[in-house]
N, C-alpha and C positions, 0 to 999 in steps of 0.2 A: 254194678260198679258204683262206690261213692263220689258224687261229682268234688273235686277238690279245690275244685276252682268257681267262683259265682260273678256275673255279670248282670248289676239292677240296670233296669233302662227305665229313667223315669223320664214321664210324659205330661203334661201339666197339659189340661187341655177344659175349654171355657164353650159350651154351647154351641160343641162340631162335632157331631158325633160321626159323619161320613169321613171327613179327617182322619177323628182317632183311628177311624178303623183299619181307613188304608195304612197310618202307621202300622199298626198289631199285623199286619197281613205282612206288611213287608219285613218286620222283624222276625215274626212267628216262619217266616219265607227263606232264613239267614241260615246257612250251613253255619253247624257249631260243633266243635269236636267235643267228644264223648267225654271228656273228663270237664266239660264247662255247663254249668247247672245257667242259663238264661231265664230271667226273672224280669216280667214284664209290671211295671207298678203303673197304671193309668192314674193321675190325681185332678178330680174334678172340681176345680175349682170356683166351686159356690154356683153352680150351673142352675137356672130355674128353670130348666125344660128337663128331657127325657135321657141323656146323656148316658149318663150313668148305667143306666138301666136297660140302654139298647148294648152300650157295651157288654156288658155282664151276659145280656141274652146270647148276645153273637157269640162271644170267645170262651164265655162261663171260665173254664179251672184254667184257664189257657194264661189268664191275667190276673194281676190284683188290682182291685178300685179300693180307689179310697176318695169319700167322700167330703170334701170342706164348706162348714155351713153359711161361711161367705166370701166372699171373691178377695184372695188376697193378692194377685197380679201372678206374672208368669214364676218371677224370682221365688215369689213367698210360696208358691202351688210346691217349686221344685222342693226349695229347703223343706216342708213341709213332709212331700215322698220320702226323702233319703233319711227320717228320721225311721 
């Protein structure tokens, strides 16, 4: 079945990678009915440690990252995901 319906959950998140996780656990944890496609978009905002990368390892196809090459605060991380 085609999902017809999509729900992004963006997450703006700054050098926590044990944070983001428990987010993605507890979303990826969310009963969703069959016709709602959930789209998890992590956006790392300008992180100088391992963030990114532990993410991707944990949840791989489960999430999307997206990487920002410098800290634009929590607003700028969001507006940046929902493009």
């Amino acid at each position: 079945m085609t999902n017809s319906l999509r729900l992004d959950v963006i997450v703006p998140v700054y050098r926590d990678a044990p944070r983001a996780s428990e987010v993605v656990r507890a979303l990826l944890g969310c009963a969703v009915p069959s016709d709602l496609l959930l789209r998890i978009r992590i956006v790392d905002d300008g992180s100088c440690d391992d963030t990114a990368a532990v993410l991707v390892e944990t949840f791989g196809d489960d999430i999307e990252v997206v990487r920002l090459q410098r800290n634009l605060g929590r607003s700028g991380a969001r507006n940046a995901g929902a493009r």
